[in-house]
DRENKENU-478818 format. One record per residue: residue in three letters; x, y, z of N, C-alpha, C in turn. Coordinates in steps of 0.2 Angstrom, whole numbers, plus 5000, padded with zeros to 4 digits. Example, Ala and Ser with C-alpha at 12.3 -4.5 7.8 and 13.67 -1.06 7.14 Angstrom:
// DRENKENU-478818
ALA506649725039506249785039506649845039 SER506449895035506849955036506450005039 
END
This chain:
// DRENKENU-478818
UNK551254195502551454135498551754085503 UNK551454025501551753985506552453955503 UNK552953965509553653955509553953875506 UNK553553835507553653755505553753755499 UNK552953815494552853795486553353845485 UNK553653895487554053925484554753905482 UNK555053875489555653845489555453775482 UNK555153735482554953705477555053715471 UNK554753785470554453815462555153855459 UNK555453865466556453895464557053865462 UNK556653765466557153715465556953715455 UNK556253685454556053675447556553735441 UNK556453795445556953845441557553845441 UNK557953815446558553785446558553735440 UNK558153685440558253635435558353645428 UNK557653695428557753745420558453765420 UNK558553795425559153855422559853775422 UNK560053735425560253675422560353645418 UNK559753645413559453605408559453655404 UNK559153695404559053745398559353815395 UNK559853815401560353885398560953855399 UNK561353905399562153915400562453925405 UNK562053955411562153985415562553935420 UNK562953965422563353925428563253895433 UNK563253845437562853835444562953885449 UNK563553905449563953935454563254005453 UNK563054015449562554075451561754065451 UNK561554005449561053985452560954015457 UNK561154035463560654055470560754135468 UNK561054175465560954225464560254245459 UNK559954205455559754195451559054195454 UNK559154165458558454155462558354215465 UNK558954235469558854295473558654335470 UNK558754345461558354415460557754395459 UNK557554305458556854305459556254315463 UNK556354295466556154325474556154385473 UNK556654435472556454495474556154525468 UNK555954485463555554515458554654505461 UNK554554435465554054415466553754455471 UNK554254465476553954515482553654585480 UNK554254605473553954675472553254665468 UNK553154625465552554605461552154625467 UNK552154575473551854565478551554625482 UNK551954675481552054745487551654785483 UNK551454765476551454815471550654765470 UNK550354725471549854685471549654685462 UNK550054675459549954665452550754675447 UNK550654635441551454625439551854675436 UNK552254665436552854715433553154695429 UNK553354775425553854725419554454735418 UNK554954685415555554685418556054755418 UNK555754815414555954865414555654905419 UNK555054895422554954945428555554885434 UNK555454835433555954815440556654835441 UNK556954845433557654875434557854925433 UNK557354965433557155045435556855045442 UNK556554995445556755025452557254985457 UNK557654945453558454935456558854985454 UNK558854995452559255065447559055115454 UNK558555145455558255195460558355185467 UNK558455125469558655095476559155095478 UNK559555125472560455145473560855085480 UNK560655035479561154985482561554945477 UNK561354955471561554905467561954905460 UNK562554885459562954895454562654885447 UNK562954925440562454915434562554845431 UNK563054805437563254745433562654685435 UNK562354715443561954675447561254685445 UNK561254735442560454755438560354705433 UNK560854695428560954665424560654585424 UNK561254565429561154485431560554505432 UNK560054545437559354525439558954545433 UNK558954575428558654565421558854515417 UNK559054495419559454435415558754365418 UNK559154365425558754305429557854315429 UNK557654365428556954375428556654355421 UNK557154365416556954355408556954285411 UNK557354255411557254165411556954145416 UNK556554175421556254145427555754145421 UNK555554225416554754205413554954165407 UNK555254145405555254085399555054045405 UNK555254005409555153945413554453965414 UNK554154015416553454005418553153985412 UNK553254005405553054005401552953935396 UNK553453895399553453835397552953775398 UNK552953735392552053705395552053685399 UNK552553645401552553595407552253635414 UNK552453695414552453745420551553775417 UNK551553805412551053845410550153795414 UNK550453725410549953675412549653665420 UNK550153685426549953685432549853745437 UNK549753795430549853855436549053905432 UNK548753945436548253985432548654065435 UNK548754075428548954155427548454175425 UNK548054165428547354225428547354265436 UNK547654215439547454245446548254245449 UNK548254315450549154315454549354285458 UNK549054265465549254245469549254155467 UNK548754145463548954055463549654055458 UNK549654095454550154105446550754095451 UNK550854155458551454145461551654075466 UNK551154055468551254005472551353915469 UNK551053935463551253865461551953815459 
END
């Protein structure tokens, strides 16, 4: 995935989570962090996951406290409303995974 559109597509989710939720700034980059690490596992895993297999396998990976699972279920539920919004829906094709991630 090219590094430019992702930084990009993380800023736009920044926006959303600005605009659209309650969430604090102050956690905006963790928010990301757990997106990213949702994308990568998609990636590694070459087809999507769902938000309960991801925090079954943060759960498994025993680095992580039940508060951090949390937040990164939390931030992957509202990464996918922002995907799902038309604004977003309209420039991205979720038919094909790799262009879905990179746009």
């Amino acid at each position: 995935m090219d590094e430019k559109k992702l930084d990009k597509h993380l800023n736009d989710f920044r926006l959303f989570l600005l605009e659209k939720t309650n969430i604090e700034k102050r956690l905006f980059n963790y928010y990301t962090f757990w997106v990213k690490e949702y994308l990568k596992e998609e990636l590694r895993n070459k087809k999507r996951i769902s938000l309960t297999q991801f925090g079954t396998n943060l759960e498994k990976n025993g680095r992580y406290e039940p508060w951090q699972i949390i937040q990164a279920k939390t931030a992957v539920s509202l990464y996918q409303k922002f995907k799902s919004s038309p604004a977003i829906e309209s420039s991205c094709s979720k038919n094909n995974l790799t262009d879905y991630k990179s746009c």
